[in-house]
N, CA, C and O atoms as CSV, one atom per row, in Angstrom:
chain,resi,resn,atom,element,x,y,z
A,1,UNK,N,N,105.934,174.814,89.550
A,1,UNK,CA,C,106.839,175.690,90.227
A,1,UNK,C,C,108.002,175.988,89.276
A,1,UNK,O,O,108.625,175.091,88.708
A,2,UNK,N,N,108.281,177.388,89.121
A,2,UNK,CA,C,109.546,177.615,88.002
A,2,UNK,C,C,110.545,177.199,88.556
A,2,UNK,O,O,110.711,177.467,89.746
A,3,UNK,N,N,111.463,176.449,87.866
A,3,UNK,CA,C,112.824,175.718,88.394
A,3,UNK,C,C,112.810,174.499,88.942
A,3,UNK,O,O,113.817,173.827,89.163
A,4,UNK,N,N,111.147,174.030,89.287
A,4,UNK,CA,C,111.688,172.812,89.900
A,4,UNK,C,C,112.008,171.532,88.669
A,4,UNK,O,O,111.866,171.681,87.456
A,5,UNK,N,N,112.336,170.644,89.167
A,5,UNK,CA,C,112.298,169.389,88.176
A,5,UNK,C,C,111.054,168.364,88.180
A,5,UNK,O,O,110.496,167.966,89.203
A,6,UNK,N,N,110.682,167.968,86.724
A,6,UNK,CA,C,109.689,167.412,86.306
A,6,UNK,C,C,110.100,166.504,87.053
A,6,UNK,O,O,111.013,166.454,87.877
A,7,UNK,N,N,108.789,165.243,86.433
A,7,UNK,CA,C,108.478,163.949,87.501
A,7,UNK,C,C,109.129,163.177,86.615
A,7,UNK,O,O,108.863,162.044,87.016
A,8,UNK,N,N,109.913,163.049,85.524
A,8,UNK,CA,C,110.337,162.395,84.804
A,8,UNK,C,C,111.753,162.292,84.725
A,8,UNK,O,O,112.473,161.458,84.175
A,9,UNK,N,N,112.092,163.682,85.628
A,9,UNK,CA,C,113.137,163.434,85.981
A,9,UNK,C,C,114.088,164.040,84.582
A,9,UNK,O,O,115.114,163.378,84.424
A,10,UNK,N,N,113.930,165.003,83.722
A,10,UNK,CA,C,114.222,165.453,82.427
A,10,UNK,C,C,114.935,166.117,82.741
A,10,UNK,O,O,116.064,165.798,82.367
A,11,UNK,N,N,114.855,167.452,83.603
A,11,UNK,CA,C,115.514,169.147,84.069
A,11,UNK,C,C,114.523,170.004,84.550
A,11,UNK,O,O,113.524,169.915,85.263
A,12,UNK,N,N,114.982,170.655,84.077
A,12,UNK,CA,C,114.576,171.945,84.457
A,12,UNK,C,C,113.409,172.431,83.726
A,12,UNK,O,O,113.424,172.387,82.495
A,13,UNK,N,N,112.213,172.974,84.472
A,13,UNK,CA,C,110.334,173.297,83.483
A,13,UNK,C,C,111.523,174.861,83.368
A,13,UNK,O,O,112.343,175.199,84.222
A,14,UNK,N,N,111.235,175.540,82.065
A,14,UNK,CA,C,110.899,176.931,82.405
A,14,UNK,C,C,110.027,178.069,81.622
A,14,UNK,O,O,110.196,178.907,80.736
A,15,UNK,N,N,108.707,177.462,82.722
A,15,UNK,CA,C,107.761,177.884,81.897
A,15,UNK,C,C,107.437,179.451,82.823
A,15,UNK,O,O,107.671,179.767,83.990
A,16,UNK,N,N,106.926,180.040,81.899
A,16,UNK,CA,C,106.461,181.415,82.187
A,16,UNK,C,C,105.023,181.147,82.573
A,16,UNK,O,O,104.306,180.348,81.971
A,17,UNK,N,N,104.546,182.066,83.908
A,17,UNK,CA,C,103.153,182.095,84.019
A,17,UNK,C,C,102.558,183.531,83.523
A,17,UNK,O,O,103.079,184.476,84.114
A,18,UNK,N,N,101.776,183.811,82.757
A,18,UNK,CA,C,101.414,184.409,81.717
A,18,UNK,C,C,100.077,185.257,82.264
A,18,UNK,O,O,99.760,186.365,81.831
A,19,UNK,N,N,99.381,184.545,83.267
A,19,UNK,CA,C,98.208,185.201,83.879
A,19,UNK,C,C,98.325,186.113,84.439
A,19,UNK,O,O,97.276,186.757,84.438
A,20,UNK,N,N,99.490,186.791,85.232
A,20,UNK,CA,C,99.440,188.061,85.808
A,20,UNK,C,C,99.678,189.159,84.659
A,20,UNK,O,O,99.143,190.262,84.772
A,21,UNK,N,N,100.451,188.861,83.598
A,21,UNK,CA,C,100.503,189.741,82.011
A,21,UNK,C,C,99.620,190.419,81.965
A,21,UNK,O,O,99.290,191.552,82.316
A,22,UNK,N,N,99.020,189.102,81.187
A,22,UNK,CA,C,97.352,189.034,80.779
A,22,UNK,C,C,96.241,190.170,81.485
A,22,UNK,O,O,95.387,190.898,80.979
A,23,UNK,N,N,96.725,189.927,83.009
A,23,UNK,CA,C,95.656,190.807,83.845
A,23,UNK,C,C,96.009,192.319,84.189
A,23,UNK,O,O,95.343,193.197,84.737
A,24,UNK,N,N,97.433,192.303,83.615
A,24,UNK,CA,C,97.967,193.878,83.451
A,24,UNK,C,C,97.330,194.677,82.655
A,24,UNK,O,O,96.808,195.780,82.818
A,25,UNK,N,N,97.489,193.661,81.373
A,25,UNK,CA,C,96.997,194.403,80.051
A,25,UNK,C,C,95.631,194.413,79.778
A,25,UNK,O,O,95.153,195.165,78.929
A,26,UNK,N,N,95.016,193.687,80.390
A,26,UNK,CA,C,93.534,193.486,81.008
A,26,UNK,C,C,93.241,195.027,81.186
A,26,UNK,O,O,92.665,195.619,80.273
A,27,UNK,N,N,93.575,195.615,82.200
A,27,UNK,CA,C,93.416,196.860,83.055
A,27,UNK,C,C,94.370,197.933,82.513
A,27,UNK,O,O,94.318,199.044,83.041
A,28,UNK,N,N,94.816,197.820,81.998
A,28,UNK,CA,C,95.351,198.964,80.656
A,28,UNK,C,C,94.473,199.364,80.107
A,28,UNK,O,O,93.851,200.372,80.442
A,29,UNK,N,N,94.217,198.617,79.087
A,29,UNK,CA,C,93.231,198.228,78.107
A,29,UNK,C,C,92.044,199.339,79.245
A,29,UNK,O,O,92.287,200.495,79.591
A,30,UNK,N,N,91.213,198.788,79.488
A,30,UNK,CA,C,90.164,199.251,80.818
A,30,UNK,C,C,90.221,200.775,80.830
A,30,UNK,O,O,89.410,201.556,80.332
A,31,UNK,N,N,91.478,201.071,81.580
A,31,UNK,CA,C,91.972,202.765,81.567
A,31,UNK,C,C,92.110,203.621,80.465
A,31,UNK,O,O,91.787,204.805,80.554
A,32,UNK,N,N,92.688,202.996,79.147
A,32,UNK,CA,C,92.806,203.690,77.799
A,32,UNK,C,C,91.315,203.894,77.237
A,32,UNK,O,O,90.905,205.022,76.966
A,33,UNK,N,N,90.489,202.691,77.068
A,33,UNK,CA,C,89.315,202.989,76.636
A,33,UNK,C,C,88.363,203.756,77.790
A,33,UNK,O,O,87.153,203.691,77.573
A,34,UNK,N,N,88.726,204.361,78.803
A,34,UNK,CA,C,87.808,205.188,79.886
A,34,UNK,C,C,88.343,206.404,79.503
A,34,UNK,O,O,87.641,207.253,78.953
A,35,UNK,N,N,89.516,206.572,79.738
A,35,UNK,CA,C,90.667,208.501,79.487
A,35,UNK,C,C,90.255,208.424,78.012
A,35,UNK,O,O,89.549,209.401,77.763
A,36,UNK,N,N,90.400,207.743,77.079
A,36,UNK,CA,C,90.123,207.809,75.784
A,36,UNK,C,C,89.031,209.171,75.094
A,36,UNK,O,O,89.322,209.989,74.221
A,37,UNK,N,N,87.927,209.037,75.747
A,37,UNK,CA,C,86.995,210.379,75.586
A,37,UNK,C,C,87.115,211.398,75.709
A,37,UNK,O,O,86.677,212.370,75.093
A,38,UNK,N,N,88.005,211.232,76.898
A,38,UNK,CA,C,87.625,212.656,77.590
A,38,UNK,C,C,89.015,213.370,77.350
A,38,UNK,O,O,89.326,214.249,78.154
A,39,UNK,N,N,90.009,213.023,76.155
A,39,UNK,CA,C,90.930,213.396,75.551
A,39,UNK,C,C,90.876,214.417,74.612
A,39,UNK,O,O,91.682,215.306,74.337
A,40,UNK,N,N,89.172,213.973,73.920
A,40,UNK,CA,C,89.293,214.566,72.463
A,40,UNK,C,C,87.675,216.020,73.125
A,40,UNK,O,O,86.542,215.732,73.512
A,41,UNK,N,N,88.237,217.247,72.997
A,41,UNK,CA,C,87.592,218.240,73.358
A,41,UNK,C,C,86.173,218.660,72.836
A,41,UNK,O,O,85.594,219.678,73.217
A,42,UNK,N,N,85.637,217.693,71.850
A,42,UNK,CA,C,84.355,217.454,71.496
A,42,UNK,C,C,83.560,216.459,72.614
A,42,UNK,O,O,82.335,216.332,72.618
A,43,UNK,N,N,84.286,215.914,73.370
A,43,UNK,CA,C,83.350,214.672,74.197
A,43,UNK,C,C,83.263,215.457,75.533
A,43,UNK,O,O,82.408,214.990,76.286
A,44,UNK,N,N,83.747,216.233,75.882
A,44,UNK,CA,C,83.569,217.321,77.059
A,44,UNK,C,C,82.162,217.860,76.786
A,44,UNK,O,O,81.257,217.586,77.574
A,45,UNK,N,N,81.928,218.658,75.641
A,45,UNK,CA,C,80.712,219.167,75.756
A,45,UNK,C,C,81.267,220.660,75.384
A,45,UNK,O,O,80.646,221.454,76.092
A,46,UNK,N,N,81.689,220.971,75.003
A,46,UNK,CA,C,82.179,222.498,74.771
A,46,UNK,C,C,82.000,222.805,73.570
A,46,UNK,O,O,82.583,222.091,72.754
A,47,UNK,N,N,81.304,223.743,73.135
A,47,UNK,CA,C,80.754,224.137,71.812
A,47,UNK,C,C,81.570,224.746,71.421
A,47,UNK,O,O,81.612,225.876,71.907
A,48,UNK,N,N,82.877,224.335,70.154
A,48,UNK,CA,C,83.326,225.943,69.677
A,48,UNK,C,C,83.044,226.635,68.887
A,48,UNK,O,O,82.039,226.374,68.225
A,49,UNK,N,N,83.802,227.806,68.615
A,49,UNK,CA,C,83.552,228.944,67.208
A,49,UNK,C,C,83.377,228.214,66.102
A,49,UNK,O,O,84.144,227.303,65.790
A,50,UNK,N,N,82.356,228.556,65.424
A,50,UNK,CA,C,82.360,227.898,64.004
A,50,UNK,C,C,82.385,229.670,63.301
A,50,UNK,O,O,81.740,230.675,63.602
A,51,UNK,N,N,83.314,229.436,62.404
A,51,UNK,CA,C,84.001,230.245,61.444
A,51,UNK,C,C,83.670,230.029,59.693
A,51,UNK,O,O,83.187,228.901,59.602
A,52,UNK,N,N,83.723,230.476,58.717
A,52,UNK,CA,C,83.704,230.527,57.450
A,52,UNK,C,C,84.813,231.052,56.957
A,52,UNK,O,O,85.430,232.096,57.167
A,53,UNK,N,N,85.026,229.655,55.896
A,53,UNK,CA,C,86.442,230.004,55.220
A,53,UNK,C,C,86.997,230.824,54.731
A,53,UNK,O,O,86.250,231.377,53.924
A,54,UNK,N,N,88.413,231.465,54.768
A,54,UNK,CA,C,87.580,233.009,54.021
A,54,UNK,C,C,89.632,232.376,53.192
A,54,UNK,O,O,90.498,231.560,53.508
A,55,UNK,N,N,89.412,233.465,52.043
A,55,UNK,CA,C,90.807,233.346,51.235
A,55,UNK,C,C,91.725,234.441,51.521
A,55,UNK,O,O,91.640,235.667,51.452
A,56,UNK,N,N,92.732,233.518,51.904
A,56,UNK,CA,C,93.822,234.414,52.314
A,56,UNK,C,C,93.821,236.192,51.763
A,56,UNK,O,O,92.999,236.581,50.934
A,57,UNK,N,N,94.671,236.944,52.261
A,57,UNK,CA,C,94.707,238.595,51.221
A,57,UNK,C,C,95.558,238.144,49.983
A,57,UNK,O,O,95.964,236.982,50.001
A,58,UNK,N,N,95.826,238.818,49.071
A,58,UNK,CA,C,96.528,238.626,48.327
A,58,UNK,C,C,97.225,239.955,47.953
A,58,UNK,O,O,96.753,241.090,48.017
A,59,UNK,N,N,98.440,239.566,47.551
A,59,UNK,CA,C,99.423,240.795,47.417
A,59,UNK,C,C,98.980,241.396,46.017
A,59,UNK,O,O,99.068,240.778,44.956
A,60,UNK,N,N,98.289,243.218,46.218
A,60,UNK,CA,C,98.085,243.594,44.803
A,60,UNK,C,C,99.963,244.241,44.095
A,60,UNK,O,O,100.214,244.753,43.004
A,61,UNK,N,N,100.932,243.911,45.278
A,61,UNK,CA,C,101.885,244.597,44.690
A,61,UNK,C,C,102.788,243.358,44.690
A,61,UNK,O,O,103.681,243.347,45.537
A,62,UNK,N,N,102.675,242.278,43.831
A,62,UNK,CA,C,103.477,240.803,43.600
A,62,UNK,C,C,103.937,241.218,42.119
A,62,UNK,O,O,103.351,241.716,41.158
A,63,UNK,N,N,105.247,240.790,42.367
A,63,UNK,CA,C,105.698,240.589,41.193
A,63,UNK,C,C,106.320,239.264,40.765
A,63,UNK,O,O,107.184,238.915,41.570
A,64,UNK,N,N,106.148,238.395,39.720
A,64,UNK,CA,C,106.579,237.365,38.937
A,64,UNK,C,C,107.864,237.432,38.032
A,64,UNK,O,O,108.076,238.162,37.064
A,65,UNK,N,N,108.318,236.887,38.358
A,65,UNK,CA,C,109.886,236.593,37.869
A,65,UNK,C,C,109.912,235.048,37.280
A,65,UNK,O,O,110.065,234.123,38.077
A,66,UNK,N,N,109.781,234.826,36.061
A,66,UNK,CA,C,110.403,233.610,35.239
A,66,UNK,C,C,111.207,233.014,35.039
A,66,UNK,O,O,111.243,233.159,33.817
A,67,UNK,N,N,112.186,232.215,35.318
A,67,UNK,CA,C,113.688,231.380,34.410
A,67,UNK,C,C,113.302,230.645,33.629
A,67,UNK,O,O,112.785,229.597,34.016
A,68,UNK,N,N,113.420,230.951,32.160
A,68,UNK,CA,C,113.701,229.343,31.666
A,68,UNK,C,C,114.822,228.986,31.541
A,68,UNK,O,O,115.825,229.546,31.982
A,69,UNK,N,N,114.724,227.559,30.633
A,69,UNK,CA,C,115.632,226.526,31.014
A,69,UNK,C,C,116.860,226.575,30.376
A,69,UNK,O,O,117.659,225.646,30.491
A,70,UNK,N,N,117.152,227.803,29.552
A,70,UNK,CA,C,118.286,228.757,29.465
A,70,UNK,C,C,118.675,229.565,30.052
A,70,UNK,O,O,119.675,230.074,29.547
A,71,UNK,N,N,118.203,230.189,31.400
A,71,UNK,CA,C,118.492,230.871,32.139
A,71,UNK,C,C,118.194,231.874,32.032
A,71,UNK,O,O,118.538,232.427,33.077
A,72,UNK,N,N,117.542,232.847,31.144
A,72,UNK,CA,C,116.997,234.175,30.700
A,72,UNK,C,C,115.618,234.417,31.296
A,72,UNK,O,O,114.634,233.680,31.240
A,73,UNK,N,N,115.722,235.339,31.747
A,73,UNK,CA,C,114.883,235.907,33.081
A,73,UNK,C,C,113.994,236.673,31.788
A,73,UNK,O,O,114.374,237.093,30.695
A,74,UNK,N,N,112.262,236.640,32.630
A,74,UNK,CA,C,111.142,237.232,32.461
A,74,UNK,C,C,110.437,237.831,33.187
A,74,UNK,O,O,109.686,237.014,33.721
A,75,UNK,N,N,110.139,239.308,33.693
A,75,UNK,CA,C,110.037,239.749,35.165
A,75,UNK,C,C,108.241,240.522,35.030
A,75,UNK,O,O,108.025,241.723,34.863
A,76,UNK,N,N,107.179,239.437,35.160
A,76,UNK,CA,C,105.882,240.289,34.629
A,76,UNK,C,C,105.733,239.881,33.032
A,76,UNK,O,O,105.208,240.588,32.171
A,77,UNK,N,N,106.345,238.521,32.833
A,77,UNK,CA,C,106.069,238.219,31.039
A,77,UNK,C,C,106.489,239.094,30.094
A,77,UNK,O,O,106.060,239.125,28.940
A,78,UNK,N,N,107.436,239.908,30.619
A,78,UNK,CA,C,108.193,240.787,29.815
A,78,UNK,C,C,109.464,240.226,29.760
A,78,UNK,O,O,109.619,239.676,30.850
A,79,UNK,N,N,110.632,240.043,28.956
A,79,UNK,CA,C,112.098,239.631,28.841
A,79,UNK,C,C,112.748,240.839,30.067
A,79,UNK,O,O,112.091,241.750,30.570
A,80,UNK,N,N,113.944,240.573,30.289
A,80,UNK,CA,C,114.562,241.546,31.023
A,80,UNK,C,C,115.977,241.537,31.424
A,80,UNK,O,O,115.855,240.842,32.432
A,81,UNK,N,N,117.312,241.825,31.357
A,81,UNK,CA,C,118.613,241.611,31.716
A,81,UNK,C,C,118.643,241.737,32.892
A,81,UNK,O,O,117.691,242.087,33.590
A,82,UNK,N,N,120.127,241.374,33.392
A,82,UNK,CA,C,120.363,241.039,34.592
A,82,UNK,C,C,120.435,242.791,35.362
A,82,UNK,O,O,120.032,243.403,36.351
A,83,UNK,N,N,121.009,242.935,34.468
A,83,UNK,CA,C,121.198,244.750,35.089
A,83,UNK,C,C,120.550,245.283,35.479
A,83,UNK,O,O,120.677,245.862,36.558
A,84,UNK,N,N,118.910,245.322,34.254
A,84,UNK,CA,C,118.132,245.658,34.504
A,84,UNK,C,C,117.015,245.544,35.859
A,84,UNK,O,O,116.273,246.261,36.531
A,85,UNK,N,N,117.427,244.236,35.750
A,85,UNK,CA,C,116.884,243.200,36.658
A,85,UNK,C,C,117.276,243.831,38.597
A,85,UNK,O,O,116.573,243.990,39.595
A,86,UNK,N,N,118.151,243.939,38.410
A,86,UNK,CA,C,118.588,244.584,39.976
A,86,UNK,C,C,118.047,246.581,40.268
A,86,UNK,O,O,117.934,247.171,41.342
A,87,UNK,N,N,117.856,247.054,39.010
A,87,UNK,CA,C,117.108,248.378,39.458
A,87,UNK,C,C,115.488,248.102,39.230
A,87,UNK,O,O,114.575,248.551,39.922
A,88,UNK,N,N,115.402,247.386,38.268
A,88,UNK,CA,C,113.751,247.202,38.929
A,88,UNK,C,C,113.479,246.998,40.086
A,88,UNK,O,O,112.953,247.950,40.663
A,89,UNK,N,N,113.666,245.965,40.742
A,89,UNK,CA,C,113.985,245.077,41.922
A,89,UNK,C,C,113.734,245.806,43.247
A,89,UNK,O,O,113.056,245.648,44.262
A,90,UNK,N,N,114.932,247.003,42.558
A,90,UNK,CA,C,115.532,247.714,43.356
A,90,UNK,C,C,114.031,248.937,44.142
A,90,UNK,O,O,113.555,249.279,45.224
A,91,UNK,N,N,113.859,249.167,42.570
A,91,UNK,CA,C,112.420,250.390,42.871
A,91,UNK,C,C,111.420,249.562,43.333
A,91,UNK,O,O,111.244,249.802,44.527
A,92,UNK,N,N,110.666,248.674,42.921
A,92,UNK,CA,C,109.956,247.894,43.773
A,92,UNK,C,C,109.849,247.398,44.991
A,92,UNK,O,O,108.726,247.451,45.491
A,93,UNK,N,N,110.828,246.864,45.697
A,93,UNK,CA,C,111.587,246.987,47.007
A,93,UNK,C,C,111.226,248.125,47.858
A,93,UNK,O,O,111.262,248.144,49.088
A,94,UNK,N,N,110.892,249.022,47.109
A,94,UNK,CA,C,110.757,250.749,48.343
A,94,UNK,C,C,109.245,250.648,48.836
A,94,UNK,O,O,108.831,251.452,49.671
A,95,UNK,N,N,108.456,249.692,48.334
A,95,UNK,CA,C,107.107,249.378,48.891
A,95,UNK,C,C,107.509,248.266,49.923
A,95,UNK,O,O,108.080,247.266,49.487
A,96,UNK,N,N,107.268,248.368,51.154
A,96,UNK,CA,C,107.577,246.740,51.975
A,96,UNK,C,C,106.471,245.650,51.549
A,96,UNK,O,O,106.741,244.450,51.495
A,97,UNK,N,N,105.742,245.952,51.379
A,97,UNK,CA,C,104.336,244.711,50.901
A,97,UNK,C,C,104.593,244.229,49.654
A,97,UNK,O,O,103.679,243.629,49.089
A,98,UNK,N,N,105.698,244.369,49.068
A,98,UNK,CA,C,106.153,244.223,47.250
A,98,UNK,C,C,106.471,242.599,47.748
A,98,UNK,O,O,107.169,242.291,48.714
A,99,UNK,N,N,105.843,241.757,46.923
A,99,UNK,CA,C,106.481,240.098,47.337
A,99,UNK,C,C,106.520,239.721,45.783
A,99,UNK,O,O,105.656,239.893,44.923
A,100,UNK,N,N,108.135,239.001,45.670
A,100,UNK,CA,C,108.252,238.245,44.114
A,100,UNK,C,C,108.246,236.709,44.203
A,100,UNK,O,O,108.783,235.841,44.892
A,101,UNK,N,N,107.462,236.781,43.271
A,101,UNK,CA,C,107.540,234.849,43.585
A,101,UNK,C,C,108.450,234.398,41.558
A,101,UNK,O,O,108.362,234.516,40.336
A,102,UNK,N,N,109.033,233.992,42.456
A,102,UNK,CA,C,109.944,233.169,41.627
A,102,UNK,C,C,109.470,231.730,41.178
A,102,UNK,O,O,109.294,230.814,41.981
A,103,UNK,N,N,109.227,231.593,39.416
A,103,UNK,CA,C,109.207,230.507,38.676
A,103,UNK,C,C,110.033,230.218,38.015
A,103,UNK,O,O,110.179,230.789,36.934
A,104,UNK,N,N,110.866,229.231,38.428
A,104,UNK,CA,C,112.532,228.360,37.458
A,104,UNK,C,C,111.771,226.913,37.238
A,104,UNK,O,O,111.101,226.062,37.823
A,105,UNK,N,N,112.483,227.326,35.711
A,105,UNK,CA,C,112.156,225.819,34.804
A,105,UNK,C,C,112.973,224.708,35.355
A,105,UNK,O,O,114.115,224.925,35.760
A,106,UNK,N,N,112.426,223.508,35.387
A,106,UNK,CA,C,112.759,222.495,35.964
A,106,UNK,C,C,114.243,222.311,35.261
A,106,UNK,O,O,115.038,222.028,36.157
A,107,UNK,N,N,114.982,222.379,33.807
A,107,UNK,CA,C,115.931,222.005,33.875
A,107,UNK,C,C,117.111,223.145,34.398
A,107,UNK,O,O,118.271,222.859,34.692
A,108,UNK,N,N,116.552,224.384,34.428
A,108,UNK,CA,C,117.555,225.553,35.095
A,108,UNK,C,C,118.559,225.240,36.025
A,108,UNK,O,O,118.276,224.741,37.114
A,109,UNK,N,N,119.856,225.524,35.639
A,109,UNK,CA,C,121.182,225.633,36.913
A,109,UNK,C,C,120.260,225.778,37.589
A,109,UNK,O,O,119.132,226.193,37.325
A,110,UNK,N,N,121.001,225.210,39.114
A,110,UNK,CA,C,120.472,225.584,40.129
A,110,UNK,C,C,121.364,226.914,40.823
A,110,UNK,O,O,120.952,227.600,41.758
A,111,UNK,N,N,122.624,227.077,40.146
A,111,UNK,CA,C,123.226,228.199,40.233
A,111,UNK,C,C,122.519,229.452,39.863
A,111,UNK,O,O,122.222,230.233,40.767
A,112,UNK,N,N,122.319,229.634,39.046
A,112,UNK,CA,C,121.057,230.733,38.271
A,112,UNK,C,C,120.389,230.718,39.118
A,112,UNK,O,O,120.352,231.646,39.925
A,113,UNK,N,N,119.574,229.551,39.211
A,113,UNK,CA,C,118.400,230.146,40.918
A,113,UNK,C,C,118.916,230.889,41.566
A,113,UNK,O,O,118.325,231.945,41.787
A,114,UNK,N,N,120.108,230.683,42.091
A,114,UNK,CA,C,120.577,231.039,43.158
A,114,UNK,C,C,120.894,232.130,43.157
A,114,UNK,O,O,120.509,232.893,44.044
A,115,UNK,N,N,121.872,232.614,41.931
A,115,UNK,CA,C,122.276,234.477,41.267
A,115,UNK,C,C,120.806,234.661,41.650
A,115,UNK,O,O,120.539,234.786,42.845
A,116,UNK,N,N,119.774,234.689,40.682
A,116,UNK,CA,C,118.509,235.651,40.804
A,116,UNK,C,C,118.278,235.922,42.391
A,116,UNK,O,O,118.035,236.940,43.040
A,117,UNK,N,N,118.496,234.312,42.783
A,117,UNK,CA,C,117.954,234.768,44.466
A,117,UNK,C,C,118.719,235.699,45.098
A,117,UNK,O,O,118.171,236.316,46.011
A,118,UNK,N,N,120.039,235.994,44.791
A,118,UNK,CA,C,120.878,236.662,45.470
A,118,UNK,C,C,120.042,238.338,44.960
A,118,UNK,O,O,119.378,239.032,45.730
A,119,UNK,N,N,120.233,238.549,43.979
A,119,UNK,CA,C,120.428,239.842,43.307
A,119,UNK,C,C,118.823,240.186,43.646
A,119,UNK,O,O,118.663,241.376,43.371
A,120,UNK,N,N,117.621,239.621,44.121
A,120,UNK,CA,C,116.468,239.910,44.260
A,120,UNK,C,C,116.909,240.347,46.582
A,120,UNK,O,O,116.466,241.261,47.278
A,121,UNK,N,N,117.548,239.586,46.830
A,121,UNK,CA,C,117.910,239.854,47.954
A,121,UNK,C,C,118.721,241.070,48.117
A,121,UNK,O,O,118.536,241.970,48.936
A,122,UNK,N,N,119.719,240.967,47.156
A,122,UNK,CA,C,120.303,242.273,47.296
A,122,UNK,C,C,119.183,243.859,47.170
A,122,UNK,O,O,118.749,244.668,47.990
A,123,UNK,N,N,119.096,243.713,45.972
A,123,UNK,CA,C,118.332,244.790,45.934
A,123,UNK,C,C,117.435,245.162,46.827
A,123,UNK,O,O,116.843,246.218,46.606
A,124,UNK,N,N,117.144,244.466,47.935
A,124,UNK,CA,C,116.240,244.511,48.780
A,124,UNK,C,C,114.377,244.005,49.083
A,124,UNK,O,O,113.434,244.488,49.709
A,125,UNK,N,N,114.633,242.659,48.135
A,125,UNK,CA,C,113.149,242.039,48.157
A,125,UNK,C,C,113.246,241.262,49.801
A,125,UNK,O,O,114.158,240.475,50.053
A,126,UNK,N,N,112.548,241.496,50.469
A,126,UNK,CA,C,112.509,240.381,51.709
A,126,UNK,C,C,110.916,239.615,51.660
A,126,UNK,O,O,110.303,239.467,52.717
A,127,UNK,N,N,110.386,239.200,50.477
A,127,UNK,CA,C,109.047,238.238,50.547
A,127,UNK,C,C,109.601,237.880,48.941
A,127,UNK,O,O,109.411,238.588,47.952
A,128,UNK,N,N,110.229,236.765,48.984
A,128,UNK,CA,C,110.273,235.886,48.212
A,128,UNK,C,C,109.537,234.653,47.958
A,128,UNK,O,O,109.592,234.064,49.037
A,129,UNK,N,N,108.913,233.969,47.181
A,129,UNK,CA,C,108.719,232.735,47.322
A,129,UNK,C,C,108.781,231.974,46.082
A,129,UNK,O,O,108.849,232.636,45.047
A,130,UNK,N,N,108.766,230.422,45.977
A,130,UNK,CA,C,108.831,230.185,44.954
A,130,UNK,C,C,108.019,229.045,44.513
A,130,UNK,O,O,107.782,228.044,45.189
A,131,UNK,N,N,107.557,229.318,43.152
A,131,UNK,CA,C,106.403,228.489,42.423
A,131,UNK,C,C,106.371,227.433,41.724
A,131,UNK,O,O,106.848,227.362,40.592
A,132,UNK,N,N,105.817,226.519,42.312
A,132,UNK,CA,C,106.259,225.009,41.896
A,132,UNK,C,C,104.893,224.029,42.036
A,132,UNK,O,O,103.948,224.121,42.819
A,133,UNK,N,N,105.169,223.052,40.962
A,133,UNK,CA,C,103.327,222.371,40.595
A,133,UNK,C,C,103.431,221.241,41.596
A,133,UNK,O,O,104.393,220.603,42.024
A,134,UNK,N,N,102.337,221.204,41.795
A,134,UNK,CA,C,102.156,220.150,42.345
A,134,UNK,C,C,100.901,219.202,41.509
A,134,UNK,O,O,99.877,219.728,41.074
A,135,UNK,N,N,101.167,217.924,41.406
A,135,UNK,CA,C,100.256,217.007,40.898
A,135,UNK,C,C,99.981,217.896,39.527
A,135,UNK,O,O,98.776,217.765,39.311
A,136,UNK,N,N,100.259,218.303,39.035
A,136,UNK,CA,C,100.134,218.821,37.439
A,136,UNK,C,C,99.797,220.168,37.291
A,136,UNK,O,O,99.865,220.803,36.239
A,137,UNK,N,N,99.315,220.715,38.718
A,137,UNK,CA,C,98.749,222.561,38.709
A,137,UNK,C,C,99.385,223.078,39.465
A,137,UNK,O,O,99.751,222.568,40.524
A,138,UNK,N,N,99.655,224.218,39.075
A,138,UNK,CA,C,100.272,225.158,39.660
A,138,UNK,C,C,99.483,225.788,41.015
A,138,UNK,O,O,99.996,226.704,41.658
């Protein structure tokens, strides 16, 4: 009995009875592994669409923009000034599907990123993105 006193006359037992726990988690257990199946929409029985992978579209009107790690911009592997840089930008921009993806050398200001990003925004690029390796490939 919890609380009563041993026969020895010591204090107080206070022991926990553990069997009603036990028989909770008993019947948990029970319910998780029954709902368990019928969770995942393959164990129903429902056949779905099977599809083939297909590769994204790709933009034939992308343009590439370079930094290296001096900060001197390359727009299409051609060199190019900053000046210049905002009326190209600018004419390219008048296509909406025109997307520039931006490559900055790892030691580049991050300020410089940031000018180009501005002045590619200004001029009116709205599909920016930017190109960065992962695990050793681009």
């Amino acid at each position: 009995m919890i609380g009563a006193q041993d026969e020895h006359g010591g204090g107080m037992v206070a022991d926990i009875n553990i069997t009603p726990l036990v028989d909770v988690m008993m019947v948990l257990l029970v319910i998780f592994m029954v709902t368990a199946p019928l969770l995942i929409p393959q164990s129903i029985g429902i056949n779905l669409p099977k599809t083939a992978a297909i590769k994204s579209p790709q933009h034939p009107n992308k343009g590439r923009l370079a930094i290296d790690e001096n900060g001197q911009l390359r727009m299409d592997n051609q060199p190019i000034a900053n000046e210049l840089l905002s009326k190209h930008l600018a004419d390219k921009a008048q296509d909406e599907e025109y997307a520039l993806s931006i490559e900055a050398d790892d030691n580049v200001r991050y300020g410089r990123v940031a000018e180009v990003l501005a002045m590619a925004r200004a001029a009116g690029v709205s599909k920016i993105a930017f190109v960065t390796v992962m695990n050793g490939k681009l």
